[in-house]
ROFI-258449 format. One record per atom (N, C-alpha, C, O): atom name; x, y, z; chain. Coordinates in steps of 0.05 Angstrom, whole numbers, plus 5000, padded with zeros to 4 digits. Example, Ala and Ser with C-alpha at 12.3 -4.5 7.8 and 13.67 -1.06 7.14 Angstrom:
<atoms>
(atom "N" (5264 4886 5156) "A")
(atom "CA" (5246 4910 5156) "A")
(atom "C" (5264 4934 5156) "A")
(atom "O" (5285 4934 5169) "A")
(atom "N" (5257 4955 5142) "A")
(atom "CA" (5273 4979 5143) "A")
(atom "C" (5258 5001 5157) "A")
(atom "O" (5268 5023 5161) "A")
</atoms>
This chain:
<atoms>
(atom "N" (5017 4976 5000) "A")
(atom "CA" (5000 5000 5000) "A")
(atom "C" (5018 5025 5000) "A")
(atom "O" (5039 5026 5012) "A")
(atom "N" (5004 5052 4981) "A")
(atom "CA" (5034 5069 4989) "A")
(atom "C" (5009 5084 5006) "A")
(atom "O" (4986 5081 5012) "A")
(atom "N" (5034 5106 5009) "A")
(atom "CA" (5018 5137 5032) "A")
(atom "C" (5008 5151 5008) "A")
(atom "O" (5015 5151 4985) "A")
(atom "N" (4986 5167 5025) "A")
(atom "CA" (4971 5189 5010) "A")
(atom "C" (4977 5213 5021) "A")
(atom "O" (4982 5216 5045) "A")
(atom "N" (4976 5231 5007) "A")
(atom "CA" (4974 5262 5019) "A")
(atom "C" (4947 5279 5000) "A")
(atom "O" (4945 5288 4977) "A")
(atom "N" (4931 5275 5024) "A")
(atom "CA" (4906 5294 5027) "A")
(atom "C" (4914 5319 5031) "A")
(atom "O" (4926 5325 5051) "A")
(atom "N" (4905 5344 5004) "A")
(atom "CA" (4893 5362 5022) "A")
(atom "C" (4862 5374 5022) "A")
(atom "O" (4850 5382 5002) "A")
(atom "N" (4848 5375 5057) "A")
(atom "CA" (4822 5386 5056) "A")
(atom "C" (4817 5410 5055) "A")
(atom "O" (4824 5426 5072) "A")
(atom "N" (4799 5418 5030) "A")
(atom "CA" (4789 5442 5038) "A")
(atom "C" (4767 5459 5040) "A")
(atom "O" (4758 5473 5022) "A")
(atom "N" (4757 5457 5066) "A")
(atom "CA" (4741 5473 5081) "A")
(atom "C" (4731 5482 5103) "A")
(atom "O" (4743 5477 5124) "A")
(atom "N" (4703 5503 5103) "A")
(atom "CA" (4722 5520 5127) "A")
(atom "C" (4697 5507 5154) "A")
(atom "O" (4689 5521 5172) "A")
(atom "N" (4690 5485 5151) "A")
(atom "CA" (4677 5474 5178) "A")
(atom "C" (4699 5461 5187) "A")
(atom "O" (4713 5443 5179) "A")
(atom "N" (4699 5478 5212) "A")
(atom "CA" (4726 5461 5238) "A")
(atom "C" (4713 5432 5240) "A")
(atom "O" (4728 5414 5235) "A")
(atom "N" (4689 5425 5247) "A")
(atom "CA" (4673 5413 5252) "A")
(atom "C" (4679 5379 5236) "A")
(atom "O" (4685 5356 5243) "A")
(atom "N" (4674 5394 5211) "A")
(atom "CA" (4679 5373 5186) "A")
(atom "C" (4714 5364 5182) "A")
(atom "O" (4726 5342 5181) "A")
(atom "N" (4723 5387 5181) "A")
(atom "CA" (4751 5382 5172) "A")
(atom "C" (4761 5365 5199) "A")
(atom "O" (4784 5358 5197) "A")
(atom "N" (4750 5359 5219) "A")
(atom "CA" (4768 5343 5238) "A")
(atom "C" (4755 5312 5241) "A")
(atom "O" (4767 5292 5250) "A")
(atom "N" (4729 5312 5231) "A")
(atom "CA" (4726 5293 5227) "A")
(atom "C" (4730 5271 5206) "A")
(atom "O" (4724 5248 5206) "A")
(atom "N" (4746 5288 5184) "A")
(atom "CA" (4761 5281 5160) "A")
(atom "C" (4779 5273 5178) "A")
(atom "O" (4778 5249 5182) "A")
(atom "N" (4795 5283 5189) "A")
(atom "CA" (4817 5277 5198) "A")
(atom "C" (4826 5253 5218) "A")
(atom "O" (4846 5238 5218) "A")
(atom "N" (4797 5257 5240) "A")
(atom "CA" (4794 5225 5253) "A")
(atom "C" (4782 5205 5236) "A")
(atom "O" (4785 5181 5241) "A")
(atom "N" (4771 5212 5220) "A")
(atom "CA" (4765 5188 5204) "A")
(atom "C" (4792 5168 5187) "A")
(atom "O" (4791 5145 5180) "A")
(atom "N" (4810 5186 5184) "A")
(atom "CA" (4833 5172 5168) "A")
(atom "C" (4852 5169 5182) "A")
(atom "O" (4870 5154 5172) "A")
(atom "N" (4858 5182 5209) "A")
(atom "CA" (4872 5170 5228) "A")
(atom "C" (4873 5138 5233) "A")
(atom "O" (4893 5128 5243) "A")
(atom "N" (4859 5130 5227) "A")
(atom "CA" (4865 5101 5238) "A")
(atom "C" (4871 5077 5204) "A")
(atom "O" (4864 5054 5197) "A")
(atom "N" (4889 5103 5192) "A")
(atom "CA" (4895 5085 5179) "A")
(atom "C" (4926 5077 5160) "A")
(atom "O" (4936 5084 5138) "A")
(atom "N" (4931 5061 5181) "A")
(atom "CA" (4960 5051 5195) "A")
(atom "C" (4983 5081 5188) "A")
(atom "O" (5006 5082 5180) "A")
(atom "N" (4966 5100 5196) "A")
(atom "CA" (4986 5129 5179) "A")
(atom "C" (4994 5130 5157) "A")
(atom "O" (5017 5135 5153) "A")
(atom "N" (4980 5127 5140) "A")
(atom "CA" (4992 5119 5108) "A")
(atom "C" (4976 5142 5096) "A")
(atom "O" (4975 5134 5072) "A")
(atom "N" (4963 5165 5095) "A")
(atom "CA" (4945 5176 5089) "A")
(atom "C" (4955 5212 5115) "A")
(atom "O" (4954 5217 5139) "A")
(atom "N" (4962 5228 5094) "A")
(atom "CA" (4979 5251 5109) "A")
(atom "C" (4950 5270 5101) "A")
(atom "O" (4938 5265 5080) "A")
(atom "N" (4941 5287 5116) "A")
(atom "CA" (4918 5304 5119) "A")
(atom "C" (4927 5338 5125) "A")
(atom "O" (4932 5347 5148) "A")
(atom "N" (4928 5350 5108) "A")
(atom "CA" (4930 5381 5112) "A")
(atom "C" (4907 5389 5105) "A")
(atom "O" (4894 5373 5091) "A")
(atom "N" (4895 5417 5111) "A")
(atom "CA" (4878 5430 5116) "A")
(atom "C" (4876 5462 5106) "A")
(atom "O" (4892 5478 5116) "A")
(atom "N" (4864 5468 5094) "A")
(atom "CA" (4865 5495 5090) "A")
(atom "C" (4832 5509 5085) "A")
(atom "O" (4816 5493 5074) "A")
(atom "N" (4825 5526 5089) "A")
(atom "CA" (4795 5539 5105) "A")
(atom "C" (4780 5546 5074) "A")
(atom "O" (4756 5543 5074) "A")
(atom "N" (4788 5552 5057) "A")
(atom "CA" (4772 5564 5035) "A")
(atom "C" (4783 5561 5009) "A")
(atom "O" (4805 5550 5011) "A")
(atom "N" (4777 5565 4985) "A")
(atom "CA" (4788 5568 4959) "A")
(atom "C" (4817 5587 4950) "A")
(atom "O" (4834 5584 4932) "A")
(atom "N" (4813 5607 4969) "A")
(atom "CA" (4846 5624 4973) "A")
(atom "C" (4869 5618 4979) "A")
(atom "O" (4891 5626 4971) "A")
(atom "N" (4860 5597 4999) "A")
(atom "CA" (4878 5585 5010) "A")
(atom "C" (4891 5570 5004) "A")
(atom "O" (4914 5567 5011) "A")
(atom "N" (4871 5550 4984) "A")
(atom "CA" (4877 5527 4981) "A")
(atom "C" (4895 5529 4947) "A")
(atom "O" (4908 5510 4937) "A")
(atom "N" (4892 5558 4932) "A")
(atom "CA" (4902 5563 4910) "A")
(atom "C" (4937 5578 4923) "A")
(atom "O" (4957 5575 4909) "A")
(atom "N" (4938 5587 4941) "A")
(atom "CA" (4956 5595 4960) "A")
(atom "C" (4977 5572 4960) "A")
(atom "O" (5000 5572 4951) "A")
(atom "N" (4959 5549 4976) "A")
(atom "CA" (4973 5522 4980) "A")
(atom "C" (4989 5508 4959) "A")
(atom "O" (5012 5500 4960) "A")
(atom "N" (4969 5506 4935) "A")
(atom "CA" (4972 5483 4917) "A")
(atom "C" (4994 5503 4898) "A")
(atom "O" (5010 5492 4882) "A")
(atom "N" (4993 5528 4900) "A")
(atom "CA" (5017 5544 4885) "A")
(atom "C" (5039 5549 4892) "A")
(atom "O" (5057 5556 4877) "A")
(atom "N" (5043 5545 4920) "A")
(atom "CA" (5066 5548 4935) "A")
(atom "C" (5074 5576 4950) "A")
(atom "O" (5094 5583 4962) "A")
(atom "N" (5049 5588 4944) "A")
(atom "CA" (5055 5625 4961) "A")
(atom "C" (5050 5627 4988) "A")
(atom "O" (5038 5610 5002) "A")
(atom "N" (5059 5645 4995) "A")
(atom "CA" (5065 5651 5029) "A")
(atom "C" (5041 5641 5035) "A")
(atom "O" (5023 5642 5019) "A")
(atom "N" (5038 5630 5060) "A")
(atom "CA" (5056 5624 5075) "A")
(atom "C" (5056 5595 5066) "A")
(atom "O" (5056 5580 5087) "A")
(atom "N" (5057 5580 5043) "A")
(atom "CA" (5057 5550 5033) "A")
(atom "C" (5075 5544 5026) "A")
(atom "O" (5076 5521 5017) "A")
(atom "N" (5099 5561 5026) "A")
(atom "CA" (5123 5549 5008) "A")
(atom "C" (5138 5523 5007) "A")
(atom "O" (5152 5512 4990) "A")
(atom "N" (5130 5518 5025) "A")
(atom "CA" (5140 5488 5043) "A")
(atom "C" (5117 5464 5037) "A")
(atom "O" (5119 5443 5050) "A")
(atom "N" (5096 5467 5017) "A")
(atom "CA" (5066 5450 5019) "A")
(atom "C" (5081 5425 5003) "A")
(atom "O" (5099 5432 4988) "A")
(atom "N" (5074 5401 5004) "A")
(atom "CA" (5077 5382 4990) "A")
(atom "C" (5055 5382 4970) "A")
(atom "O" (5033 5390 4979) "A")
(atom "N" (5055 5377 4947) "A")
(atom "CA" (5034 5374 4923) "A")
(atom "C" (5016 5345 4934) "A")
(atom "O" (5021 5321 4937) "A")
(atom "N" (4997 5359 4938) "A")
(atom "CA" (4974 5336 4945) "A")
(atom "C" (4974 5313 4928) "A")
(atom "O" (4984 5320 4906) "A")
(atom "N" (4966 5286 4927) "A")
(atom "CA" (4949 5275 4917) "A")
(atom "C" (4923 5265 4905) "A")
(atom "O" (4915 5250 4888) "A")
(atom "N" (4915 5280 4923) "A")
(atom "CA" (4876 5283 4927) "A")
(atom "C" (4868 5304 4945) "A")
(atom "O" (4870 5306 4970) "A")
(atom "N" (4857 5323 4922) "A")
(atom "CA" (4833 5344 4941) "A")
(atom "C" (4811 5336 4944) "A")
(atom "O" (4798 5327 4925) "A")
(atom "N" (4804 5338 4965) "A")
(atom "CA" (4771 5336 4979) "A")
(atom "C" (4765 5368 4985) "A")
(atom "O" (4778 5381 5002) "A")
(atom "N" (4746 5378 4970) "A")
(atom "CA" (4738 5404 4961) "A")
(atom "C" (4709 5404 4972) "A")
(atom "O" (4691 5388 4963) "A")
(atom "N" (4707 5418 4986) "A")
(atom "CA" (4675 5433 4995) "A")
(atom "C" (4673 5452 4979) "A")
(atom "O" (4691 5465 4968) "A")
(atom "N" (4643 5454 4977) "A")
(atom "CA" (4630 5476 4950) "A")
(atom "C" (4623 5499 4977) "A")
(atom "O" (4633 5521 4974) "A")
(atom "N" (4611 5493 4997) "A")
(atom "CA" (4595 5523 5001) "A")
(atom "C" (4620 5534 5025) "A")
(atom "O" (4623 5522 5046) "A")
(atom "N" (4639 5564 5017) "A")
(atom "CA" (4657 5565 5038) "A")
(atom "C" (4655 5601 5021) "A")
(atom "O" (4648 5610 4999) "A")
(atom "N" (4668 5612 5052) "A")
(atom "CA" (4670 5634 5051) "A")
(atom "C" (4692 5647 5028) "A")
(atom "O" (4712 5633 5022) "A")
(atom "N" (4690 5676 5014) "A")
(atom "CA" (4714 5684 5010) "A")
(atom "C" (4713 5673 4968) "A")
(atom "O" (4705 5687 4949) "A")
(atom "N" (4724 5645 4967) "A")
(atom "CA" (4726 5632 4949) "A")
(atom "C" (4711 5612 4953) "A")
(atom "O" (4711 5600 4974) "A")
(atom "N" (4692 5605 4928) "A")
(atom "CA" (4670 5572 4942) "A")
(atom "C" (4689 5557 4928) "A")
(atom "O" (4710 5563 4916) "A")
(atom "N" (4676 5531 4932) "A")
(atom "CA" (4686 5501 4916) "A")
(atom "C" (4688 5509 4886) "A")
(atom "O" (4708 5508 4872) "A")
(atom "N" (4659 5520 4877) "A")
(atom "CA" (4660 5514 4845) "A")
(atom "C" (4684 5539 4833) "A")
(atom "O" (4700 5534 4815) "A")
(atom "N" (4684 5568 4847) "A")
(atom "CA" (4704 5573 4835) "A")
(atom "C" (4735 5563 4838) "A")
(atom "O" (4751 5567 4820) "A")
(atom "N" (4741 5547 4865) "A")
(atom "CA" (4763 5529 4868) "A")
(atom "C" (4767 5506 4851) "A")
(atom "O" (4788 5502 4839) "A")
(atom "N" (4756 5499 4850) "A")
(atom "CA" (4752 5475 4829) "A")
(atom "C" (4751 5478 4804) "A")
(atom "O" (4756 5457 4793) "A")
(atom "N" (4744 5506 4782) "A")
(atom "CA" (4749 5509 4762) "A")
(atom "C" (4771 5521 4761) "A")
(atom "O" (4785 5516 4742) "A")
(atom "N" (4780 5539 4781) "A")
(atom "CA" (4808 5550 4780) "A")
(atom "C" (4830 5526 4773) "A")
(atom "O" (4841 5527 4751) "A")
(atom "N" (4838 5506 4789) "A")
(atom "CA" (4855 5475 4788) "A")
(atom "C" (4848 5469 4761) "A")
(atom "O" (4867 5464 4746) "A")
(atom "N" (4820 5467 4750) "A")
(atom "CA" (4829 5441 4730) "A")
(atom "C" (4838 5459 4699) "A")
(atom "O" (4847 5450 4679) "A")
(atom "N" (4831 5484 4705) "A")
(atom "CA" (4840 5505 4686) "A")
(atom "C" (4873 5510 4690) "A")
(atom "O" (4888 5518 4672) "A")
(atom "N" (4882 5506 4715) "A")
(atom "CA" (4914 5505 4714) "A")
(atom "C" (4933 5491 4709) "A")
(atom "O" (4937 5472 4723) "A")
(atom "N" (4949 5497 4686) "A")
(atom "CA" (4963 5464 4672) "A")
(atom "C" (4982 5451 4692) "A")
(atom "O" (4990 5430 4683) "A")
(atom "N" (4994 5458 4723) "A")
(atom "CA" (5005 5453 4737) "A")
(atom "C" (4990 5435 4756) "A")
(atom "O" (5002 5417 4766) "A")
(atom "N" (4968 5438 4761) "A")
(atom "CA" (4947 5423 4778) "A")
(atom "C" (4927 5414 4768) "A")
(atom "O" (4914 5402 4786) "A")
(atom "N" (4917 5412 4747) "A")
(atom "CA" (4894 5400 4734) "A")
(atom "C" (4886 5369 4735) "A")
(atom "O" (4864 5357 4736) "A")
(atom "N" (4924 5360 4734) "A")
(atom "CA" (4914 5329 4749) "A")
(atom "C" (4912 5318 4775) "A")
(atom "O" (4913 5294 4779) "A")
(atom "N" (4910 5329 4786) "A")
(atom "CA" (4904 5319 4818) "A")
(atom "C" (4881 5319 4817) "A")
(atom "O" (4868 5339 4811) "A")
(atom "N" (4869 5291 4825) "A")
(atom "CA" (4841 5282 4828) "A")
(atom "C" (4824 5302 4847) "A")
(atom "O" (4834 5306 4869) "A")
(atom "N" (4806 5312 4843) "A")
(atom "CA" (4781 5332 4858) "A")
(atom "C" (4761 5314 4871) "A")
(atom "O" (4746 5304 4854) "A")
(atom "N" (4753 5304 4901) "A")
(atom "CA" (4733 5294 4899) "A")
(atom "C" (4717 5317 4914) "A")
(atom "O" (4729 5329 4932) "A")
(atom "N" (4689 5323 4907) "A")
(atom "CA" (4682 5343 4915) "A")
(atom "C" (4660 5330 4934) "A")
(atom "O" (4639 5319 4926) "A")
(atom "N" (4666 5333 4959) "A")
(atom "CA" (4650 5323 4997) "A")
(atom "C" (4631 5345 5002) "A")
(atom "O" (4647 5361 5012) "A")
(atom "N" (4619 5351 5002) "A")
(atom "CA" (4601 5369 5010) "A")
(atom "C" (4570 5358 5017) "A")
(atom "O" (4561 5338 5004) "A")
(atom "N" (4554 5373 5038) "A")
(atom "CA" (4529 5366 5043) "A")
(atom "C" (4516 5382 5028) "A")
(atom "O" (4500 5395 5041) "A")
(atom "N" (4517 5389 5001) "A")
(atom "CA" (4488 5400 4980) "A")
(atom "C" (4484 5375 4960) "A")
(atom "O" (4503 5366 4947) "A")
(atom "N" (4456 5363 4958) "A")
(atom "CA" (4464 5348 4937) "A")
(atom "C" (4444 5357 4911) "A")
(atom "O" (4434 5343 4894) "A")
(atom "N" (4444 5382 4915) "A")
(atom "CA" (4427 5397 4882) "A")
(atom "C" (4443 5389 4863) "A")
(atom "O" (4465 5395 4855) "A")
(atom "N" (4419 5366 4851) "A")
(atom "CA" (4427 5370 4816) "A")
(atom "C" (4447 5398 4800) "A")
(atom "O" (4469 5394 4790) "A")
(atom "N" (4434 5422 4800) "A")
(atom "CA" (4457 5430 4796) "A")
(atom "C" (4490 5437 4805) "A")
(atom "O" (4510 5437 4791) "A")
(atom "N" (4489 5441 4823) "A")
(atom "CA" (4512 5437 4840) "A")
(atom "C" (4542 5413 4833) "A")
(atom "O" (4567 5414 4831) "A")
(atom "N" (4518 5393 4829) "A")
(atom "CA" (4534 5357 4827) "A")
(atom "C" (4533 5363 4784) "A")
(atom "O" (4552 5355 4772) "A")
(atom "N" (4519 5372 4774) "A")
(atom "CA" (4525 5383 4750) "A")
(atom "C" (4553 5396 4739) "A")
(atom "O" (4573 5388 4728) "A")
(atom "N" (4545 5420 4749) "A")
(atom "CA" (4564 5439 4748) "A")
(atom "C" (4604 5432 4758) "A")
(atom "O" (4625 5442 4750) "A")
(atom "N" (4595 5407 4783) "A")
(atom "CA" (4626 5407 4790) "A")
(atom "C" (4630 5382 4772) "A")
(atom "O" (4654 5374 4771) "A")
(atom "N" (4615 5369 4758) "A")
(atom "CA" (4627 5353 4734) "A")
(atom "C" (4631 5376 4709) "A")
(atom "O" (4655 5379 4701) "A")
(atom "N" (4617 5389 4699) "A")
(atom "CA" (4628 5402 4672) "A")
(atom "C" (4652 5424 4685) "A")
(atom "O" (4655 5443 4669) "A")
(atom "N" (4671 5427 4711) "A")
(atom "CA" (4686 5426 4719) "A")
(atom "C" (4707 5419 4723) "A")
(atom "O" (4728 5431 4728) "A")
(atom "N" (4700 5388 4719) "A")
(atom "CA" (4712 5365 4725) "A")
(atom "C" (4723 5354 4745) "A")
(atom "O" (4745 5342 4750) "A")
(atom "N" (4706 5359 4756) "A")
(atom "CA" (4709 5340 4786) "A")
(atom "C" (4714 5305 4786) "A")
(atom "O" (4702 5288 4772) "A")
(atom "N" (4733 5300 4803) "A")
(atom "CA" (4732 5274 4795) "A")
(atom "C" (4712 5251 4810) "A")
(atom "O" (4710 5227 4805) "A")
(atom "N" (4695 5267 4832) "A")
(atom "CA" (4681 5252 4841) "A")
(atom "C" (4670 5271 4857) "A")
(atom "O" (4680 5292 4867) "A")
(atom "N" (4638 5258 4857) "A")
(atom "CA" (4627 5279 4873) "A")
(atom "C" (4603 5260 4897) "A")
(atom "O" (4587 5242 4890) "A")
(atom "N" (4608 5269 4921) "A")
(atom "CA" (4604 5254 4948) "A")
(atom "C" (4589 5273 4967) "A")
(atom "O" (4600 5291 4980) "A")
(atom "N" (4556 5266 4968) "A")
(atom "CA" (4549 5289 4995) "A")
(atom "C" (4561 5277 5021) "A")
(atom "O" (4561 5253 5021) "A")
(atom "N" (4572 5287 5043) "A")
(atom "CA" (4564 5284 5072) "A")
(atom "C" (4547 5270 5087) "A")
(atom "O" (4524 5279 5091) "A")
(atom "N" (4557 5242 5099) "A")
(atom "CA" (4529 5236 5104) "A")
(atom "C" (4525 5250 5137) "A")
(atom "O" (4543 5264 5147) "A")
(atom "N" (4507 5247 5146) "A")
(atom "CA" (4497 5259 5168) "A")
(atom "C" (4507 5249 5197) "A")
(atom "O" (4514 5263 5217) "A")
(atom "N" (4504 5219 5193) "A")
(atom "CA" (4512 5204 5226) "A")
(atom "C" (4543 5210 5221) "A")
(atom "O" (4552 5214 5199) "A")
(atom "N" (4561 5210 5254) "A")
(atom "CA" (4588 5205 5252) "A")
(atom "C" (4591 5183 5236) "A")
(atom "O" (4600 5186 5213) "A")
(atom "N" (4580 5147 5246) "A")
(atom "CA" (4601 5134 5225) "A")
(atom "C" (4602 5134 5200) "A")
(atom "O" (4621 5130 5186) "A")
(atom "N" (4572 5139 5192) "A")
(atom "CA" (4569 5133 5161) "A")
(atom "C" (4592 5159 5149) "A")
(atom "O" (4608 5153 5130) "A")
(atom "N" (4592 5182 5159) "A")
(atom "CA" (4616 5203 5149) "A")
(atom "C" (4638 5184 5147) "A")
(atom "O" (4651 5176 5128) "A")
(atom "N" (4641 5180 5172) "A")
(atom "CA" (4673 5159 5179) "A")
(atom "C" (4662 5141 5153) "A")
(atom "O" (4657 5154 5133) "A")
(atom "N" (4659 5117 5153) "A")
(atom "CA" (4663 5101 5128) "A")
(atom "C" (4657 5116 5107) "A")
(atom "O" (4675 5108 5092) "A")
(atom "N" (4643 5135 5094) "A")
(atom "CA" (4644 5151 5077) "A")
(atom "C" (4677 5158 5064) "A")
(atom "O" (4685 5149 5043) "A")
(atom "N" (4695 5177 5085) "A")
(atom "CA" (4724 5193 5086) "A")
(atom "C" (4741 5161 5072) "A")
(atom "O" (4754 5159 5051) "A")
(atom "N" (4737 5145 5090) "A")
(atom "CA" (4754 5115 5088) "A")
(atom "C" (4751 5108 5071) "A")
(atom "O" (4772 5096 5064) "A")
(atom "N" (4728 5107 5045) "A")
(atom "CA" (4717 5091 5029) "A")
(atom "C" (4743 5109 5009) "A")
(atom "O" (4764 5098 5001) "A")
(atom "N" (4734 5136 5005) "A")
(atom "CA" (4747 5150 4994) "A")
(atom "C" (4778 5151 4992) "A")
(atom "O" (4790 5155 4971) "A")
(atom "N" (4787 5148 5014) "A")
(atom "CA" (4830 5139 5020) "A")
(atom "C" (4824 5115 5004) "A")
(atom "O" (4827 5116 4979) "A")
(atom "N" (4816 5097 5015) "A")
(atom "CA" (4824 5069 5008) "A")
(atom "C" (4823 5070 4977) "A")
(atom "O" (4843 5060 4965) "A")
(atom "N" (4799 5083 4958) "A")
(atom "CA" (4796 5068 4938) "A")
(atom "C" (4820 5090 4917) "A")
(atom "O" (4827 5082 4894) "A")
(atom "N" (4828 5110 4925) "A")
(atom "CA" (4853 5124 4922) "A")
(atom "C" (4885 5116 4924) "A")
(atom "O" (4903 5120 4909) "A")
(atom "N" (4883 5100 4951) "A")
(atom "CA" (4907 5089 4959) "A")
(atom "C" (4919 5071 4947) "A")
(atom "O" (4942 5069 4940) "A")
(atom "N" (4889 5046 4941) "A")
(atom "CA" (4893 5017 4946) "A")
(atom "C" (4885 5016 4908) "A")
(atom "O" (4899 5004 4891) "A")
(atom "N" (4865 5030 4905) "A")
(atom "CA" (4849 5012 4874) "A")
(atom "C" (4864 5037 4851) "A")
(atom "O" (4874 5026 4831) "A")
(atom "N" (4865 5059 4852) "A")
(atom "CA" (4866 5081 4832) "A")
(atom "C" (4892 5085 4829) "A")
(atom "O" (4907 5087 4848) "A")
(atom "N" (4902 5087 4801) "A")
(atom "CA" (4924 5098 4795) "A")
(atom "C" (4918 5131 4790) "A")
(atom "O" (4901 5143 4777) "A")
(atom "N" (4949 5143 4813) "A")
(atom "CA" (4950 5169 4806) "A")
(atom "C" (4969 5183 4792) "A")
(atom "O" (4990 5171 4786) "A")
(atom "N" (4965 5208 4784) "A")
(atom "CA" (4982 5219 4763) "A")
(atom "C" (5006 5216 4777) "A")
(atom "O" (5008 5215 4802) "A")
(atom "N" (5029 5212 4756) "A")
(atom "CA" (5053 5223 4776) "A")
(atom "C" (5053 5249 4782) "A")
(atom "O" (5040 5264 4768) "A")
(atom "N" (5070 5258 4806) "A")
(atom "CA" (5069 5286 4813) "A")
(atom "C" (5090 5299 4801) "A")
(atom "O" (5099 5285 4783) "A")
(atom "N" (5105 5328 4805) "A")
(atom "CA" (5116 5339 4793) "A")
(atom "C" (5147 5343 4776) "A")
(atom "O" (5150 5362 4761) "A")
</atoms>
């Protein structure tokens, strides 16, 4: 199995830590950074202050509704950038409007996943997601 490097982005403390215990328990193979909004996360994935030091993700898990910058403009910003376009997008979010789940495919999202509601089903939800990344999917090489 190799390691993953996640980065999440959005701005529920709430959510983003339960991403984070959810993949904790798994044997550490799966690295989790965090960043609050679409600014940030274009900040991150470009390498500008204060990111200079960011490792190039593997897999974003992208929330649509966030302050500042949302998902869909985050998400068309990446796949429009020839530097980041291949890093898989799965877009986690609790909206599940037809348009919304539209829109982040003609995007190109590589997967799109509402939130489920109970802790575990979230928890197996996050896991389903590492694993079939880690274990089943070939990813781009990185840079």
């Amino acid at each position: 199995m190799r390691s993953l490097e996640i980065l999440v982005v959005d701005d529920d403390d709430a959510d983003a830590f339960m991403i984070s215990e959810a993949l904790e328990g798994t044997e550490r193979l799966t690295t989790v950074n965090r960043v609050a909004d679409g600014r940030e996360a274009l900040d991150y994935l470009r390498r500008n202050t204060p990111f200079e030091n960011a490792h190039r993700p593997d897999l974003i898990l992208l929330d649509l509704n966030m302050p500042r910058m949302d998902g869909r403009e985050t998400l068309a910003a990446i796949k429009t950038d020839e530097k980041l376009k291949t890093i898989p997008v799965v877009i986690l979010t609790t909206s599940g409007a037809a348009p919304d789940i539209a829109a982040s495919y003609q995007h190109r999202a590589n997967a799109y996943v509402t939130k489920p509601f109970g802790l575990d089903e979230f928890e197996s939800t996050v896991r389903t997601i590492d694993r079939f990344y880690r274990e089943v999917a070939i990813l781009p090489p990185g840079e």
